[in-house]
N, CA, C and O atoms as a Maestro MAE file, in Angstrom:
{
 s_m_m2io_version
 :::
 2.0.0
}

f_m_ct {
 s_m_title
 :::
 protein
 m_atom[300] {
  # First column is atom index #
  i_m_mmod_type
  r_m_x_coord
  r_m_y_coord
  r_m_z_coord
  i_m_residue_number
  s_m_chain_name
  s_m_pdb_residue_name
  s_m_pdb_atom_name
  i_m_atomic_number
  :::
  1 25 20.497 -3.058 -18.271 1 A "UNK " " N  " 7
  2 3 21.500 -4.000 -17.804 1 A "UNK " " CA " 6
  3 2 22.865 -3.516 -18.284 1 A "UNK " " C  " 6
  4 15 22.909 -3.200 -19.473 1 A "UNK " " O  " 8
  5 25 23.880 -3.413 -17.640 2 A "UNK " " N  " 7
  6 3 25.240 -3.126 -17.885 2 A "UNK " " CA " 6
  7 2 25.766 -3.856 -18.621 2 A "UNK " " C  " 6
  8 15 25.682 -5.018 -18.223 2 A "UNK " " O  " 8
  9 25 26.552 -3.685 -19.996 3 A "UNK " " N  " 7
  10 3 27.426 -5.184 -20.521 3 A "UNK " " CA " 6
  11 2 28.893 -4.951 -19.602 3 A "UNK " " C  " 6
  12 15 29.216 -4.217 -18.668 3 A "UNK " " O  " 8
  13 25 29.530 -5.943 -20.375 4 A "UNK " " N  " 7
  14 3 30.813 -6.114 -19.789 4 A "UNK " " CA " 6
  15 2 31.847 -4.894 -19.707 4 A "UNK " " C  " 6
  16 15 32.716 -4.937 -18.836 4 A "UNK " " O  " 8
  17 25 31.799 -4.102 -20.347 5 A "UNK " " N  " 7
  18 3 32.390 -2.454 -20.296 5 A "UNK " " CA " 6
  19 2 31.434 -1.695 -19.171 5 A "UNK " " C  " 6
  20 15 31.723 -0.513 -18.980 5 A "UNK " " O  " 8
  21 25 30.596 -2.106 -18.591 6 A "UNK " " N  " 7
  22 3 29.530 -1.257 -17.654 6 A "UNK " " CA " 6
  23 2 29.263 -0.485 -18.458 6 A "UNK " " C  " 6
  24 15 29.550 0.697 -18.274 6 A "UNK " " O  " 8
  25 25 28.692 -0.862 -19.488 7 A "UNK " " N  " 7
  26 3 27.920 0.170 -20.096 7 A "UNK " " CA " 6
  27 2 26.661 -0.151 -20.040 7 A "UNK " " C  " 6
  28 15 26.517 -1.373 -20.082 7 A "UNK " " O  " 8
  29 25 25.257 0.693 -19.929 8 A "UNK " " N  " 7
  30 3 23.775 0.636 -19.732 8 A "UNK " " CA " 6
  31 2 23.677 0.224 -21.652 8 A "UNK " " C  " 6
  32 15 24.179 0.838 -22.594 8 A "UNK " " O  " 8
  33 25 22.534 -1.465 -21.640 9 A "UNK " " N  " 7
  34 3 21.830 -1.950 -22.564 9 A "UNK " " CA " 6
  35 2 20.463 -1.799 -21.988 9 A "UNK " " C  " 6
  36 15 20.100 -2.284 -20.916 9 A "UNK " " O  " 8
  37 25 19.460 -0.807 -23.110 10 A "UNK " " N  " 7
  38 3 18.217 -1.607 -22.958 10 A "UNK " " CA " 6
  39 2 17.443 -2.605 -23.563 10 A "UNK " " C  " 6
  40 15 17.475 -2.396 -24.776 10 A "UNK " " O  " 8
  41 25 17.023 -3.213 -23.402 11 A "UNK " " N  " 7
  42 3 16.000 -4.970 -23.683 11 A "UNK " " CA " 6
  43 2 14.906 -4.287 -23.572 11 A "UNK " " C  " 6
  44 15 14.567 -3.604 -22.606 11 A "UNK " " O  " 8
  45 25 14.201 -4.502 -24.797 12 A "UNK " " N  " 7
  46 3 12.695 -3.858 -25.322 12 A "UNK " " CA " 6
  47 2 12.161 -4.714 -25.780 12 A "UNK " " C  " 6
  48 15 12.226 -4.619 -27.006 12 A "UNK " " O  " 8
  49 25 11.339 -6.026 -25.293 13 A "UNK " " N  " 7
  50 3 10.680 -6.834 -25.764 13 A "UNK " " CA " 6
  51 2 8.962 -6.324 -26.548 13 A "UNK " " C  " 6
  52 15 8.037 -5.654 -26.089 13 A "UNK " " O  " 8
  53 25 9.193 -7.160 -28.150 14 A "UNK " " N  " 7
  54 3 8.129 -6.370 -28.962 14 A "UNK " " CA " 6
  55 2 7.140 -7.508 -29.545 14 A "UNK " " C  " 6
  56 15 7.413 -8.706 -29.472 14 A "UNK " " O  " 8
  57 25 6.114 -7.066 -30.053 15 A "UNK " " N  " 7
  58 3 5.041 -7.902 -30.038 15 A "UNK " " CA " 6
  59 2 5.577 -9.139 -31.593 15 A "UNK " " C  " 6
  60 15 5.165 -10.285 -31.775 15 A "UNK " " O  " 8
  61 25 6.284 -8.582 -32.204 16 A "UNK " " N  " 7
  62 3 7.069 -9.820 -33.428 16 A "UNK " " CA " 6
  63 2 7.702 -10.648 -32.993 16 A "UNK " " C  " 6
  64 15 8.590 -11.152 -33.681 16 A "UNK " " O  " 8
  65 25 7.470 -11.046 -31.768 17 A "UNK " " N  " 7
  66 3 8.431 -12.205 -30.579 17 A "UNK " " CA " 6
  67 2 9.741 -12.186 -30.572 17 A "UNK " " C  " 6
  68 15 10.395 -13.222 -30.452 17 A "UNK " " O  " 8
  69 25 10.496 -10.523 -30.750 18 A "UNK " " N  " 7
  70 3 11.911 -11.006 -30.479 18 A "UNK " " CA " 6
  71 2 11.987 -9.515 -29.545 18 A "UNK " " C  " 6
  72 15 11.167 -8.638 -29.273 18 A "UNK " " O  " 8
  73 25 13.399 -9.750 -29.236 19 A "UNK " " N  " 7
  74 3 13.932 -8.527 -28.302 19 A "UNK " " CA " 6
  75 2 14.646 -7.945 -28.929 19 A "UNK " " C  " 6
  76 15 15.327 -8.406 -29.846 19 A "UNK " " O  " 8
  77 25 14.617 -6.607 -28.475 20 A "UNK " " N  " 7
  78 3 15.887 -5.710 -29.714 20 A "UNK " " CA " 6
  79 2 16.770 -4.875 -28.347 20 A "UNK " " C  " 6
  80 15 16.449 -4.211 -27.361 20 A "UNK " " O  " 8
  81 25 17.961 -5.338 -28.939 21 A "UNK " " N  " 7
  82 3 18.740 -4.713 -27.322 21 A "UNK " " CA " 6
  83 2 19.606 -2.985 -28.219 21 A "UNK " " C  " 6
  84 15 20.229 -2.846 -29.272 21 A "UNK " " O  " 8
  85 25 19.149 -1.901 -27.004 22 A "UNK " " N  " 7
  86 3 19.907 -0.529 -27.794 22 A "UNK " " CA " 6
  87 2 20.786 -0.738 -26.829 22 A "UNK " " C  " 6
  88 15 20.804 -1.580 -25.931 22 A "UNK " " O  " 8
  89 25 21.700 0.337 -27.178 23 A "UNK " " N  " 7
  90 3 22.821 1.360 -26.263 23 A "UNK " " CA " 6
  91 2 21.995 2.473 -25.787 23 A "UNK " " C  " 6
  92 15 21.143 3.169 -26.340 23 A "UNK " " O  " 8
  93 25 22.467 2.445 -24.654 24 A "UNK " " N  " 7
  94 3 22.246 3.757 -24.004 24 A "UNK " " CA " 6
  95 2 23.103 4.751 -23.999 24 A "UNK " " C  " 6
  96 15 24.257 4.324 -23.978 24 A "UNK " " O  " 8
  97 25 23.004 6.236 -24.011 25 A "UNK " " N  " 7
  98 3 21.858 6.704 -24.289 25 A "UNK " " CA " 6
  99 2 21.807 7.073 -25.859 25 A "UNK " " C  " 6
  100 15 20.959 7.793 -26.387 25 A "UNK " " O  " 8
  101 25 22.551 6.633 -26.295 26 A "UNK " " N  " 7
  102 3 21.974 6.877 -28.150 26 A "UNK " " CA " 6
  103 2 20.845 6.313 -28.317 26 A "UNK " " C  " 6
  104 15 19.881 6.979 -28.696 26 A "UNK " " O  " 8
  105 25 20.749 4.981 -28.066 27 A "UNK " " N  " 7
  106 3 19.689 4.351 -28.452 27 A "UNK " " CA " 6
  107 2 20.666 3.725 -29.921 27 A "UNK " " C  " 6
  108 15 19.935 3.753 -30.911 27 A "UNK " " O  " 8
  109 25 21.152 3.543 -30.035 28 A "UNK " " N  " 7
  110 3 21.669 2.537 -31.404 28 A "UNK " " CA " 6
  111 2 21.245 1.085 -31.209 28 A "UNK " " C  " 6
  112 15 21.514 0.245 -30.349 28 A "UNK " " O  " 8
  113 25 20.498 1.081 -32.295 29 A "UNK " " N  " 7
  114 3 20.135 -0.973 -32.164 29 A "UNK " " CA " 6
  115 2 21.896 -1.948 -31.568 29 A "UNK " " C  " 6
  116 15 22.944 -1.517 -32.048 29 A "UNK " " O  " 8
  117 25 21.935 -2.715 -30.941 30 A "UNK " " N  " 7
  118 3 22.991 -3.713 -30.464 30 A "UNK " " CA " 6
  119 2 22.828 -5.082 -31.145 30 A "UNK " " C  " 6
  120 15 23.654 -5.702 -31.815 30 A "UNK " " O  " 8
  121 25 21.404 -5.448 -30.773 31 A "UNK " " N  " 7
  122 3 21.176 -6.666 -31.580 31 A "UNK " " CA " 6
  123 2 19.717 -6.574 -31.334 31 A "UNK " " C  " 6
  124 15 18.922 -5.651 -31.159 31 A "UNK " " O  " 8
  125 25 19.640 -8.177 -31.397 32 A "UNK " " N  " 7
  126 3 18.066 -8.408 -31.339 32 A "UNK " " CA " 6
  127 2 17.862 -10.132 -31.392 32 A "UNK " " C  " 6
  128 15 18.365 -10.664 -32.381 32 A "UNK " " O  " 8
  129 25 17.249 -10.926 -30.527 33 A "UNK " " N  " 7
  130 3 17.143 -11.928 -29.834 33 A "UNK " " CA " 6
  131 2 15.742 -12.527 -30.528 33 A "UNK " " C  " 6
  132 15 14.709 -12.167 -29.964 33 A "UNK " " O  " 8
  133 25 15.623 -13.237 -31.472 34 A "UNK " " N  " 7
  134 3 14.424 -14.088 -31.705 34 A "UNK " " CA " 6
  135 2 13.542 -15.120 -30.828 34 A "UNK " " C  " 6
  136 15 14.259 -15.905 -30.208 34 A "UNK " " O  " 8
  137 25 12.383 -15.274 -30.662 35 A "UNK " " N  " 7
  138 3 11.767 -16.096 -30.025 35 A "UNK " " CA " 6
  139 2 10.906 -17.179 -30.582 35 A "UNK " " C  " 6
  140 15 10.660 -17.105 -31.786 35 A "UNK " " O  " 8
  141 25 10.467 -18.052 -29.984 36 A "UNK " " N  " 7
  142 3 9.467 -19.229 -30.740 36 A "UNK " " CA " 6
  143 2 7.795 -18.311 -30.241 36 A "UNK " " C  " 6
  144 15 6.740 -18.729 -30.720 36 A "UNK " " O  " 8
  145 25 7.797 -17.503 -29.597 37 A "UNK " " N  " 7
  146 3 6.917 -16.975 -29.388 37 A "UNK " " CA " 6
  147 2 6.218 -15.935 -28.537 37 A "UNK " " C  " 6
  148 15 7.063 -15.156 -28.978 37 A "UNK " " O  " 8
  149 25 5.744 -15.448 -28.023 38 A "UNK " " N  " 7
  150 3 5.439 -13.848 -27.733 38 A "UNK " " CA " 6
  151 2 6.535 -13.735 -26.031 38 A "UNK " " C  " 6
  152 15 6.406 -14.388 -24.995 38 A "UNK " " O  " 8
  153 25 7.432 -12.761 -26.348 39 A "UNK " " N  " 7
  154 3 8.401 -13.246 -25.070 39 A "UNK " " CA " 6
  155 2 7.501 -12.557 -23.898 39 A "UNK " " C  " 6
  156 15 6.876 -11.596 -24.345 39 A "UNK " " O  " 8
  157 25 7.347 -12.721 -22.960 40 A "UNK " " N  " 7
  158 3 6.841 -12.675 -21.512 40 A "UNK " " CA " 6
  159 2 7.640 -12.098 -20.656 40 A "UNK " " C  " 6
  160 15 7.243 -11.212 -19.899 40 A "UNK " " O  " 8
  161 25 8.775 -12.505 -20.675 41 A "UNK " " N  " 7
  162 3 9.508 -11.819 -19.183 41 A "UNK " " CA " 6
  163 2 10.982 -11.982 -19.844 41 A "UNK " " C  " 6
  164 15 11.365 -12.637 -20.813 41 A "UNK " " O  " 8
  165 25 11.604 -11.193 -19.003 42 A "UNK " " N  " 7
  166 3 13.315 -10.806 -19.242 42 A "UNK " " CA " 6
  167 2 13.783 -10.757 -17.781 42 A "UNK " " C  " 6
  168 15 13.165 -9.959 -17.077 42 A "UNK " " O  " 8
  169 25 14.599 -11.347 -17.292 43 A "UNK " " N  " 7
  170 3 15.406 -11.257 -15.948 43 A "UNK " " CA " 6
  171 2 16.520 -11.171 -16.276 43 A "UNK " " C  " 6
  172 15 16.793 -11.553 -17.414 43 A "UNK " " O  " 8
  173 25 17.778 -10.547 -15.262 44 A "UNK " " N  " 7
  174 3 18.935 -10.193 -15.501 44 A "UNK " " CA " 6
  175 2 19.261 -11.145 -14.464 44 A "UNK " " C  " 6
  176 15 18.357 -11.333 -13.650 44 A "UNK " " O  " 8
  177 25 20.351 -11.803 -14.293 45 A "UNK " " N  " 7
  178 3 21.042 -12.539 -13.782 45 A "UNK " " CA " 6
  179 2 22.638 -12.277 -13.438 45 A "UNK " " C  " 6
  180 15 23.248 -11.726 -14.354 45 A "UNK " " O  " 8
  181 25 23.486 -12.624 -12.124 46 A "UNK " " N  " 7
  182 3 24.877 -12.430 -11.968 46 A "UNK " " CA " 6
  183 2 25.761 -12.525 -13.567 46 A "UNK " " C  " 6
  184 15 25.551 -13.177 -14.590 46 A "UNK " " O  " 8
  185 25 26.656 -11.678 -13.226 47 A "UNK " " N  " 7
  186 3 27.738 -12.440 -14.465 47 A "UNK " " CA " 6
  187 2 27.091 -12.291 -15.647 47 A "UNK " " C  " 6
  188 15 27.070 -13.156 -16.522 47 A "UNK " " O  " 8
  189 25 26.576 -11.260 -15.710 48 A "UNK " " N  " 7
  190 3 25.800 -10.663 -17.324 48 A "UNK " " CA " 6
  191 2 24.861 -11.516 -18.436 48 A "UNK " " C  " 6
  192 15 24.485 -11.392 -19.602 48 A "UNK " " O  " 8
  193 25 24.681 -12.826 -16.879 49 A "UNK " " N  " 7
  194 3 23.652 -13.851 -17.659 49 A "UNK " " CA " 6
  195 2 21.979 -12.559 -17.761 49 A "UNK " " C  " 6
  196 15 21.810 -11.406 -17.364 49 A "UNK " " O  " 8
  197 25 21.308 -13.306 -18.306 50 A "UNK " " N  " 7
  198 3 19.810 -13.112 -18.208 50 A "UNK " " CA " 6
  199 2 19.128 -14.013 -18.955 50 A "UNK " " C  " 6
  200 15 19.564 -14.778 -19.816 50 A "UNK " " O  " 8
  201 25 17.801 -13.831 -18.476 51 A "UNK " " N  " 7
  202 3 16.824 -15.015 -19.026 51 A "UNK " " CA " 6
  203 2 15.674 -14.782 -19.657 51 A "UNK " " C  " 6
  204 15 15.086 -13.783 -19.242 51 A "UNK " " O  " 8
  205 25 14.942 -15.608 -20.873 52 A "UNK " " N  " 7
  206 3 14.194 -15.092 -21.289 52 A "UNK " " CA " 6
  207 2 12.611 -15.803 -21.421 52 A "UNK " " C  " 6
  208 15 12.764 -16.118 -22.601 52 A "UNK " " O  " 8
  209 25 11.555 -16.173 -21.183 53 A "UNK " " N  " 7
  210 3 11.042 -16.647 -21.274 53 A "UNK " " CA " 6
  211 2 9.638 -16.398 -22.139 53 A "UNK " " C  " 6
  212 15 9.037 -15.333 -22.000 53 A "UNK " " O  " 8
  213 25 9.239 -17.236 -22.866 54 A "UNK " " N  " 7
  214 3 7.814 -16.926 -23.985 54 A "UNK " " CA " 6
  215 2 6.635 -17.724 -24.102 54 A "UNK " " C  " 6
  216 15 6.625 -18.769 -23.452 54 A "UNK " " O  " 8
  217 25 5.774 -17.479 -24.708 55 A "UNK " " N  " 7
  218 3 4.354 -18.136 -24.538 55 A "UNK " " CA " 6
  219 2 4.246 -20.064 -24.848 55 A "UNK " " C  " 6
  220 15 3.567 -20.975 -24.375 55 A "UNK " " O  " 8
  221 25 5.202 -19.967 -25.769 56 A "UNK " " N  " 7
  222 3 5.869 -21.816 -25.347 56 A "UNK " " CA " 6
  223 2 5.664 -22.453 -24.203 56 A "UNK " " C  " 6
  224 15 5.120 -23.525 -23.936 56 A "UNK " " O  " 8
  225 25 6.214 -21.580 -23.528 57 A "UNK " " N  " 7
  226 3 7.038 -21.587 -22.097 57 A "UNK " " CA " 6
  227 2 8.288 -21.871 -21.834 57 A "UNK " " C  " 6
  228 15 8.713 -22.282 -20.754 57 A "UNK " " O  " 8
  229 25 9.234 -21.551 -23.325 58 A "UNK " " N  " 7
  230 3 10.575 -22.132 -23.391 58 A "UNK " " CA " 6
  231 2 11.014 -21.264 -22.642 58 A "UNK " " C  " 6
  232 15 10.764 -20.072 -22.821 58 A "UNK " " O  " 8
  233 25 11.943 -21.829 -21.408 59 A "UNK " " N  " 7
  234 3 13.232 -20.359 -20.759 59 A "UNK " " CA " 6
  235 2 14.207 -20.488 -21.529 59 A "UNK " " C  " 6
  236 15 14.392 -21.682 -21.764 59 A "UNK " " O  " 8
  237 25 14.988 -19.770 -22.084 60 A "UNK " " N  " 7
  238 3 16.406 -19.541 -22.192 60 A "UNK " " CA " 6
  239 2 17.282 -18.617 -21.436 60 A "UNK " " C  " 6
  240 15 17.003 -17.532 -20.926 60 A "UNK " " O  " 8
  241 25 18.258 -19.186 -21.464 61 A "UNK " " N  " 7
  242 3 19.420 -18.253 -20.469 61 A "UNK " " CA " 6
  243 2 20.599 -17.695 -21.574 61 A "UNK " " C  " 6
  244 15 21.024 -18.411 -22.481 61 A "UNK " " O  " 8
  245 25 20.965 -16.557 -21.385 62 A "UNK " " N  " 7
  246 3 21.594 -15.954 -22.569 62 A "UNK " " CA " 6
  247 2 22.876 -15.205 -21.600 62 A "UNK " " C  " 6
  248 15 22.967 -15.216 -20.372 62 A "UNK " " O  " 8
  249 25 23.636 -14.682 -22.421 63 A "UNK " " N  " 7
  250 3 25.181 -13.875 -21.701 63 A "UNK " " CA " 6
  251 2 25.383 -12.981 -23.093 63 A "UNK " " C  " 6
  252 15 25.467 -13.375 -24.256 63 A "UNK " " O  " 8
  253 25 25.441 -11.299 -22.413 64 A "UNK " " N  " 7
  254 3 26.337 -10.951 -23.406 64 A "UNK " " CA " 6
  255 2 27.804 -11.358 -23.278 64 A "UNK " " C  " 6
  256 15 28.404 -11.655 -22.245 64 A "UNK " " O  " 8
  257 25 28.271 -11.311 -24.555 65 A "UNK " " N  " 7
  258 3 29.617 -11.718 -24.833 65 A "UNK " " CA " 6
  259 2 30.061 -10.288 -24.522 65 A "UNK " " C  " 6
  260 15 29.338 -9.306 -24.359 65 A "UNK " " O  " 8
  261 25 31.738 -10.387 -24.458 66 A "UNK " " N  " 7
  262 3 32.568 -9.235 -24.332 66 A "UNK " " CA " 6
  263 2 32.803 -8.815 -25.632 66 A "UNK " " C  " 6
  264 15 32.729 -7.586 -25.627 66 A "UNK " " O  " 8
  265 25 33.012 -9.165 -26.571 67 A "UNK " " N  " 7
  266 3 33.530 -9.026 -27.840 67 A "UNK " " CA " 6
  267 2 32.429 -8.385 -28.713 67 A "UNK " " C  " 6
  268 15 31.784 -9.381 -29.044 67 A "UNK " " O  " 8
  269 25 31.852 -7.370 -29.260 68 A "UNK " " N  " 7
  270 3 31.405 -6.438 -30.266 68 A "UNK " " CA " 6
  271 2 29.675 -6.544 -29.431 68 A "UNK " " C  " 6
  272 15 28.573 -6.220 -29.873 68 A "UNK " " O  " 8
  273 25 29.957 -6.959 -28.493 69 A "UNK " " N  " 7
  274 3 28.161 -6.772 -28.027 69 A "UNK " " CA " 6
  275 2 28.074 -8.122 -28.213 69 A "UNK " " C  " 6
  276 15 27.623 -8.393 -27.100 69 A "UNK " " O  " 8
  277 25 28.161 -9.192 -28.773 70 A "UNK " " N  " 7
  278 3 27.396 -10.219 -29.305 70 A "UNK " " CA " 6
  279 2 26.707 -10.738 -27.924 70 A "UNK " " C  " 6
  280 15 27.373 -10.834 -26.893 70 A "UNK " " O  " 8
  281 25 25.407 -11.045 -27.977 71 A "UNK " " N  " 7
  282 3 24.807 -12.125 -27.597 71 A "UNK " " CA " 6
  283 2 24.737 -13.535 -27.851 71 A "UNK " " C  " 6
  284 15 24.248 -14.067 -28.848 71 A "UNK " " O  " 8
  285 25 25.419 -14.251 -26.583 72 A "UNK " " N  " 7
  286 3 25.438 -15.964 -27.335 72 A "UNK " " CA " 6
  287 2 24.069 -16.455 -26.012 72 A "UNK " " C  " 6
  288 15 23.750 -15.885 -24.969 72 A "UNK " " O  " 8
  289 25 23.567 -17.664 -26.628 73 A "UNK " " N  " 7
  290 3 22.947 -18.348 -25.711 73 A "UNK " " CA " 6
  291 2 23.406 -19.247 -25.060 73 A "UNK " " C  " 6
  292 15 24.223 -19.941 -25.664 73 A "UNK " " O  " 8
  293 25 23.127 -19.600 -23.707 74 A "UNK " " N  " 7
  294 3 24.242 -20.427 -23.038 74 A "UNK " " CA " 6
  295 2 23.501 -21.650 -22.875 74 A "UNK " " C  " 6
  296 15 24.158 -22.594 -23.314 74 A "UNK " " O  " 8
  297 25 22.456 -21.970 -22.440 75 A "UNK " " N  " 7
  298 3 21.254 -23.335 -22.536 75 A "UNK " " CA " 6
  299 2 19.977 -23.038 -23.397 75 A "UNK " " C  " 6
  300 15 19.104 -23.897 -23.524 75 A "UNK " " O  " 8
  :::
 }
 m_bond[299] {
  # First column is bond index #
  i_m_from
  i_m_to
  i_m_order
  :::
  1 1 2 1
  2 2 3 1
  3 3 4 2
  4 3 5 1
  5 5 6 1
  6 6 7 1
  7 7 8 2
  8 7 9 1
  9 9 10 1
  10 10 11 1
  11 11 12 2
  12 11 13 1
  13 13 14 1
  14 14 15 1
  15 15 16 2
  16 15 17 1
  17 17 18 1
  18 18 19 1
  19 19 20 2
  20 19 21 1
  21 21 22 1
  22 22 23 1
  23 23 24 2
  24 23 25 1
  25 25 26 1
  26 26 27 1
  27 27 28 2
  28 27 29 1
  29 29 30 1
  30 30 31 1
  31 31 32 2
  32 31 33 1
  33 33 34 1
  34 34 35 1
  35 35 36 2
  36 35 37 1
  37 37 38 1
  38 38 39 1
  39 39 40 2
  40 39 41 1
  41 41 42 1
  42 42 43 1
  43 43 44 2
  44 43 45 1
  45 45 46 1
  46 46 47 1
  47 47 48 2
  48 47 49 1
  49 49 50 1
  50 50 51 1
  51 51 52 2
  52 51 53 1
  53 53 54 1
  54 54 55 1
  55 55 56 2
  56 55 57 1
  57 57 58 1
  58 58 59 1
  59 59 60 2
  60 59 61 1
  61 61 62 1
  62 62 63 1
  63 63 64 2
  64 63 65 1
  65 65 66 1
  66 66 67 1
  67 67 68 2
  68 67 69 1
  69 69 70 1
  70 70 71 1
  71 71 72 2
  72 71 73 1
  73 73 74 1
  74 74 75 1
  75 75 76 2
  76 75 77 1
  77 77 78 1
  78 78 79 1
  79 79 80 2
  80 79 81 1
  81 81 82 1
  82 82 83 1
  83 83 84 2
  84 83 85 1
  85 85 86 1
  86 86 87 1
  87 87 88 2
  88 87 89 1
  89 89 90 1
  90 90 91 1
  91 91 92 2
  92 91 93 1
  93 93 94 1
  94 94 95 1
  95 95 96 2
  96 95 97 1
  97 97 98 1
  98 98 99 1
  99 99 100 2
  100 99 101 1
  101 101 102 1
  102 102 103 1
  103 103 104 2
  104 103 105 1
  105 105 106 1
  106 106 107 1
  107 107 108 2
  108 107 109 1
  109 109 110 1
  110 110 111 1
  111 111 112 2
  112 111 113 1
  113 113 114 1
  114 114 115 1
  115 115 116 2
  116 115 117 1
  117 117 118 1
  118 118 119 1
  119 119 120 2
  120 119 121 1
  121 121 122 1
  122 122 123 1
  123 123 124 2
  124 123 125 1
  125 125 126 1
  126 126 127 1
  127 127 128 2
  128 127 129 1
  129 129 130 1
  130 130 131 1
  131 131 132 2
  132 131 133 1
  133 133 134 1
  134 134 135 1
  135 135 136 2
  136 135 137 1
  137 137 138 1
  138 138 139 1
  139 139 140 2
  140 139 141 1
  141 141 142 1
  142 142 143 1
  143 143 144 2
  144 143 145 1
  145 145 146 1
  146 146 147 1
  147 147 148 2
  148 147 149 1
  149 149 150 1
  150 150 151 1
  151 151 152 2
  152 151 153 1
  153 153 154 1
  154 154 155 1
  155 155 156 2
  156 155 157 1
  157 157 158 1
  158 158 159 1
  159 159 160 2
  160 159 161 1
  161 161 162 1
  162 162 163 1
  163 163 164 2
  164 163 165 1
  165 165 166 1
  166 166 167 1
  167 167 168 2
  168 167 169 1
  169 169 170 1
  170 170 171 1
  171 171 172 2
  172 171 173 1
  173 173 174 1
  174 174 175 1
  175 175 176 2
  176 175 177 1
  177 177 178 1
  178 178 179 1
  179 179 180 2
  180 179 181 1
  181 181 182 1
  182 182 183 1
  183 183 184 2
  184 183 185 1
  185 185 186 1
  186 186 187 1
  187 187 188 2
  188 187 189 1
  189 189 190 1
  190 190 191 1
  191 191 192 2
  192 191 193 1
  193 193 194 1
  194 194 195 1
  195 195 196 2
  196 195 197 1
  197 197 198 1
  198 198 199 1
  199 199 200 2
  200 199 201 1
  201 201 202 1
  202 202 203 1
  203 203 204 2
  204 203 205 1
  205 205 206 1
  206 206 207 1
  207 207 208 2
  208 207 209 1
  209 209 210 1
  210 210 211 1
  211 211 212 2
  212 211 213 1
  213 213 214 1
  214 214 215 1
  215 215 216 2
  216 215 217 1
  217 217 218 1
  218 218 219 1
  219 219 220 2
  220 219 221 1
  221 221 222 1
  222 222 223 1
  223 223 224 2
  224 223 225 1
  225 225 226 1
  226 226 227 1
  227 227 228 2
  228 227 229 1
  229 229 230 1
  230 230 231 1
  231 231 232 2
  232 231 233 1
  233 233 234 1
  234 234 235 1
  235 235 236 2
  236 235 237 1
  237 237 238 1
  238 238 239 1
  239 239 240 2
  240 239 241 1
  241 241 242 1
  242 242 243 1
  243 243 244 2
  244 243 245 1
  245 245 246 1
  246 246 247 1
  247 247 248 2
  248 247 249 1
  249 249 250 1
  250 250 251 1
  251 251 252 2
  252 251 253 1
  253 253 254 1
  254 254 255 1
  255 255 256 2
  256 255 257 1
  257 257 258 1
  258 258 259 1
  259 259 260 2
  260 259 261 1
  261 261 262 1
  262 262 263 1
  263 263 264 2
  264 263 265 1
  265 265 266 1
  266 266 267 1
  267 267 268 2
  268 267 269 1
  269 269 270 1
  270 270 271 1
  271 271 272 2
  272 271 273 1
  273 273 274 1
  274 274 275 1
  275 275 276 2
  276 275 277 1
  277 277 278 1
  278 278 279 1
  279 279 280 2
  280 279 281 1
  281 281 282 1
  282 282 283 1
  283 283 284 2
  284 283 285 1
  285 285 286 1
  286 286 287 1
  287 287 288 2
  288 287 289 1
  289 289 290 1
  290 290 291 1
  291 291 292 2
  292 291 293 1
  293 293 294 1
  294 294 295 1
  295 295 296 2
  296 295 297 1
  297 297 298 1
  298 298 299 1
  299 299 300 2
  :::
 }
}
């Protein structure tokens, strides 16, 4: 997924129920997204939303921020 600089993030969802987002192509960790439980699916959405959903069945909808990478959650 592109952040707000169009730059390529990858989203690597791992079996410790969170996501760890790199840079491409270094691969440098960006962050990393906790879950209530084993995440399931990742969709990208307009406007640098995306969504995340886990064995709960909680969805969340998330946005990278423009500012240092941060990830905020939006619902």
């Amino acid at each position: 997924m592109p952040d707000a600089e169009d730059k390529p993030v990858l989203f690597c969802s791992c079996n410790d129920n969170s996501i760890y987002l790199y840079d491409l192509p270094s691969f440098n960790e960006r962050g990393r997204i906790f879950s209530k439980g084993e995440v399931r699916t990742i969709e990208t959405g307009p406007g640098g939303l995306f969504f995340t959903g886990d064995g709960t069945g909680l969805l969340n909808v998330w946005k990278l921020a423009e500012s240092h990478g941060r990830v905020l959650q939006v619902a």
